[in-house]
C-alpha positions in Angstrom: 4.6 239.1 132.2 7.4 238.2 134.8 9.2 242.0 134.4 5.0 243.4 135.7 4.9 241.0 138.1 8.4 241.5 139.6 8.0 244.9 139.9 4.2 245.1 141.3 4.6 242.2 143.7 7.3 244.3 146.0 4.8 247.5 145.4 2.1 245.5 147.1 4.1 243.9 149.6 5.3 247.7 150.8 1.3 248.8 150.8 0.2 246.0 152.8 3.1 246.2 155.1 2.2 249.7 155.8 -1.2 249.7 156.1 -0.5 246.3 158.9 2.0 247.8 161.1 -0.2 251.0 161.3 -0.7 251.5 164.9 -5.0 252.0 164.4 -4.8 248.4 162.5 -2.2 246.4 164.7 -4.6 246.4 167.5 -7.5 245.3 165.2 -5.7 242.2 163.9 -4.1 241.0 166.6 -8.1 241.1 167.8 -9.5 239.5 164.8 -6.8 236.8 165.4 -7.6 236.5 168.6 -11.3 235.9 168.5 -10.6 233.7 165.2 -8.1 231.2 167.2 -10.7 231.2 170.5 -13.7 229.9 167.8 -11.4 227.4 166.0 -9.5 225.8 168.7 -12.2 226.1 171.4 -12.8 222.1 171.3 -8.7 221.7 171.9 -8.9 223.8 174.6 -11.6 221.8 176.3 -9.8 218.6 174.8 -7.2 219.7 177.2 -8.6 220.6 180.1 -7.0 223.9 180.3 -7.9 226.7 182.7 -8.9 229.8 182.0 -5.7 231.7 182.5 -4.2 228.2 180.4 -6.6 228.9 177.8 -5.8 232.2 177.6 -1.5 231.9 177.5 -2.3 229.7 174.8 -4.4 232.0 173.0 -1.8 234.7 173.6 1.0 231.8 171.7 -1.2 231.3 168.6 -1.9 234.9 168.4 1.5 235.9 168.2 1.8 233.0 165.3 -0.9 234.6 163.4 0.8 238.0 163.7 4.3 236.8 162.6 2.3 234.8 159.6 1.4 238.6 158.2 5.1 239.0 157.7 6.0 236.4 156.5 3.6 236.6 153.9 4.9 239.9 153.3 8.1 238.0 152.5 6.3 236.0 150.2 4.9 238.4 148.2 8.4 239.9 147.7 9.2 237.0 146.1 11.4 235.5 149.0 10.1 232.4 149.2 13.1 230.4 151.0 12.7 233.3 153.5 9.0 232.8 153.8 9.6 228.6 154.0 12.4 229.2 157.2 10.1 231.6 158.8 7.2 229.0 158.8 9.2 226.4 159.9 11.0 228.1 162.7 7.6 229.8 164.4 5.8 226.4 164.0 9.0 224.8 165.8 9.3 227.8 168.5 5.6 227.4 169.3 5.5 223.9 169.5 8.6 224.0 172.0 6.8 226.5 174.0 3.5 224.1 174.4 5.4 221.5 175.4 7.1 223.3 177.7 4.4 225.5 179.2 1.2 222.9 179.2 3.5 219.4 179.1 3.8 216.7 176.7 0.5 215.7 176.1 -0.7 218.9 175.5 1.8 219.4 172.7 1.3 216.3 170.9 -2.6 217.3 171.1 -1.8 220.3 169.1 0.9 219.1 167.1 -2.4 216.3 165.5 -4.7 219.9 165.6 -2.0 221.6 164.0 -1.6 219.4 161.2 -5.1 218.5 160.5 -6.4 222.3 159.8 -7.3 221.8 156.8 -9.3 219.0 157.7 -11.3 220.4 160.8 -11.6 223.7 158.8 -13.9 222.0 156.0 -16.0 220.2 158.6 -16.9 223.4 160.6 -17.7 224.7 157.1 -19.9 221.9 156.5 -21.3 222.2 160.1 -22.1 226.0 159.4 -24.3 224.6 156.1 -26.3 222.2 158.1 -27.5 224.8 160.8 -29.1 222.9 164.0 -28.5 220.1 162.6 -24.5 220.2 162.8 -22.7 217.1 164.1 -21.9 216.5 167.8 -17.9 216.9 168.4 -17.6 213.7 168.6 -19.1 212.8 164.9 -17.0 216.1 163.7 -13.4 214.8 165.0 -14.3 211.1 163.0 -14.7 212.9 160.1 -11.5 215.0 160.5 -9.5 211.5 161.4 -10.8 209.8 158.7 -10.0 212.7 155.8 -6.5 213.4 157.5 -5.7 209.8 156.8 -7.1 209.6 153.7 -5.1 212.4 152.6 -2.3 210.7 153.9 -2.3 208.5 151.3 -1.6 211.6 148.8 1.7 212.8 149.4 2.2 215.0 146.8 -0.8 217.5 148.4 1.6 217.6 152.0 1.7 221.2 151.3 -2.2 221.2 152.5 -0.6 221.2 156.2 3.6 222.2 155.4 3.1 225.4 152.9 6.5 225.8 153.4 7.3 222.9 151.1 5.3 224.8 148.5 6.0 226.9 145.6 3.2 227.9 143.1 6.3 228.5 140.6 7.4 225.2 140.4 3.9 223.7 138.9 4.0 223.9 135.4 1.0 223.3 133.2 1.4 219.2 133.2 2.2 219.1 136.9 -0.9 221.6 137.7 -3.3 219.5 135.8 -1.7 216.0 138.0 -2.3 217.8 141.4 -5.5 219.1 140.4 -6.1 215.6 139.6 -5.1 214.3 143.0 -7.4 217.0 144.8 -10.7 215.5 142.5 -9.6 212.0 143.6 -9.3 212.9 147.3 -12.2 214.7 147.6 -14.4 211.4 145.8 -12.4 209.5 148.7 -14.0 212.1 151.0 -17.2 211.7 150.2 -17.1 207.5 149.7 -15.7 207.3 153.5 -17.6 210.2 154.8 -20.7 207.7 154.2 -19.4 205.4 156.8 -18.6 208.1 159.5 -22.0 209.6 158.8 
């Protein structure tokens, strides 16, 4: 019903704004982020050779992504989506611009490759997590993550895996929901065929 979900989606946008800019629960995101973006990017940071107080600016940066991300998903839920879309775009362009200009070039095209491929080196932890001890070395992990970025390269209608801002669950109707889902099940048998030769 598009009148209930109109008027429940701005409802639950002004709770969860609320409950995040409470001053007890600002402190415990921003931690949570923190100590989520130091487990997840701890490989870049080493990739880059960055000092401790380096490692720690950048940390700083992609915390205060992840905080502005919690608004703008506020936005979303309002139902402003081309205001969500903008906001992505312009804190992915003003963090980018600040790596490149605090840690150099080569530093920013680094992340701009980690950025991108997320999604990627998010499923391979999780896989690492199943297999326990016997997880594969970093350098096995970032093959895998090369091979399925590329491979997913050669889907373009799932780009909004790494630019959500080009993405709008409102625009799939039945026939076009059933086409991406059938995109997804062909990538991931691609995954697994070429995973074989990595592995």
């Amino acid at each position: 019903n598009k009148a209930l979900e109109a008027k429940t989606q701005p409802n639950l946008a002004q709770g969860i704004k609320q409950i995040v800019e409470s001053p007890e629960m600002k402190g415990m995101i921003r931690q949570g982020i923190a100590d989520q973006v130091k487990r997840s990017h701890a490989a870049l940071f080493r990739r880059l050779g960055l000092t401790p107080e380096q490692e720690a600016a950048m940390t700083e940066l992609l915390v205060e992504q992840g905080v502005a991300g919690i608004q703008t998903g506020i936005h979303w839920l309002t139902g402003n989506q081309e205001q969500s879309s903008a906001e992505i775009v312009a804190a992915r362009e003003k963090l980018y611009a600040e790596i490149g200009q605090r840690f150099g070039a080569q530093a920013l095209t680094e992340y701009r490759y980690w950025d991108a491929s997320k999604n990627e080196r998010e499923s391979v932890a999780r896989f690492n997590q199943g297999l326990g001890e016997e997880a594969l070395d970093e350098a096995t992990s970032d093959r895998l993550v090369n091979m399925m970025y590329e491979t997913r390269g050669t889907f373009p209608d799932l780009e909004y895996l790494s630019q959500p801002e080009n993405f709008n669950p409102r625009d799939l109707n039945p026939e076009r929901q059933e086409e991406v889902m059938g995109q997804v099940t062909e990538l991931h048998k691609r995954y697994v065929e070429e995973a074989a030769q990595v592995l």
